[in-house]
C-alpha positions as CSV (number, residue, x, y, z in Angstrom):
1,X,11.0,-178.3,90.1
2,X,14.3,-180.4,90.4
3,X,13.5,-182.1,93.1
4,X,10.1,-183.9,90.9
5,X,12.4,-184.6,88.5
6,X,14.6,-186.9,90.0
7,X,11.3,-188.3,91.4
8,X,10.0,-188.4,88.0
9,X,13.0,-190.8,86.6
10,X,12.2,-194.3,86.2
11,X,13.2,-196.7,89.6
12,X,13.7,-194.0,92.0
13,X,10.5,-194.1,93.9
14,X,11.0,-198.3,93.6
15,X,14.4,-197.3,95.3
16,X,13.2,-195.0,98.4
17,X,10.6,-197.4,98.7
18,X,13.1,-200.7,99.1
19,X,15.0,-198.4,101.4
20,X,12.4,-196.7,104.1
21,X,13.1,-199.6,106.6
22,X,16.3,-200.6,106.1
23,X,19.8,-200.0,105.2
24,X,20.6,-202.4,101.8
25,X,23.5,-203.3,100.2
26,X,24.3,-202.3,96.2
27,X,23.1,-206.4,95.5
28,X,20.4,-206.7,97.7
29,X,18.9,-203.3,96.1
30,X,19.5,-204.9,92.7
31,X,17.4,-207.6,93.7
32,X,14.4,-206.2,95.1
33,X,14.7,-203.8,92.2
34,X,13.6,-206.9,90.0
35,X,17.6,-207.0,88.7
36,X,17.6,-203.5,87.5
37,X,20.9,-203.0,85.5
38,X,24.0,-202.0,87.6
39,X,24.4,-199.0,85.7
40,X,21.3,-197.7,86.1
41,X,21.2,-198.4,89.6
42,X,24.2,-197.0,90.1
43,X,22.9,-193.4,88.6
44,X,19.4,-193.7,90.2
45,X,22.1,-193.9,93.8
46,X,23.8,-190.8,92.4
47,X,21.1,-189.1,91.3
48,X,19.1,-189.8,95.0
49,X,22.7,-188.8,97.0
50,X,22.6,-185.8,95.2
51,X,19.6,-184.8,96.4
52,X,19.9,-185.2,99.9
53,X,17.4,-188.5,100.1
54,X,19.8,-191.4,100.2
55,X,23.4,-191.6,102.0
56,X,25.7,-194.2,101.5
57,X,27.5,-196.1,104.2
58,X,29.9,-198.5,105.7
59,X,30.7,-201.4,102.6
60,X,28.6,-200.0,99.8
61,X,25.4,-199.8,101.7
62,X,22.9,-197.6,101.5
63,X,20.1,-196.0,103.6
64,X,17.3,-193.0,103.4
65,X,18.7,-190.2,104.2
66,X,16.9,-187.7,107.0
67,X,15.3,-185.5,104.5
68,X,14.0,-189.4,102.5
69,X,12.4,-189.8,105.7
70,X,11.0,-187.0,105.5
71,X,9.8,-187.4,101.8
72,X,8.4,-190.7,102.8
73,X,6.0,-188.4,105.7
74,X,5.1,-186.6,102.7
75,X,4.5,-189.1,100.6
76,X,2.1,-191.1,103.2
77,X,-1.4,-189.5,102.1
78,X,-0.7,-190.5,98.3
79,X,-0.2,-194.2,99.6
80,X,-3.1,-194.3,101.3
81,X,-4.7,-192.9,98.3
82,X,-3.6,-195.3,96.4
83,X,-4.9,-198.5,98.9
84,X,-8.2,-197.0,98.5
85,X,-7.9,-196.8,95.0
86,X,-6.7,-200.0,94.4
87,X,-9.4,-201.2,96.8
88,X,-12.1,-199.7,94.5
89,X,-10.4,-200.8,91.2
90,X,-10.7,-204.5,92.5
């Protein structure tokens, strides 16, 4: 499936994650990506914008797009999985 492999690439869910409440600038992303490289990032945004999950606007920002909004509803059992895991693991 294409769409699990962009999921599958290293940073991207770190990236839709940093974005599901709010729209970031290129630098602030880099940051709360601990620093990634600018290239990668950069390819991790093309790669998301060509799927449909991020969008890119005004001044280099960037935000989830409608359908990463909707990934993030799908997403929302295997977080709470995870809490309850991590719970356990403690």
């Amino acid at each position: 499936m294409a769409l699990l492999d962009v999921l599958g690439r290293r940073w991207v869910l770190r990236i839709v994650w940093e974005l599901r409440a709010e729209t970031l600038g290129f630098r602030a992303l880099q940051a709360r990506c601990d620093a990634m490289s600018p290239s990668v990032l950069s390819q991790r945004l093309r790669d998301l914008e060509g799927a449909g999950i991020v969008e890119q606007v005004e001044n280099a920002h960037y935000r989830l797009s409608r359908e990463g909004n909707e990934l993030l509803t799908a997403l929302a059992p295997l977080e709470d999985w995870a809490a309850r895991w991590a719970e356990r693991s403690r």
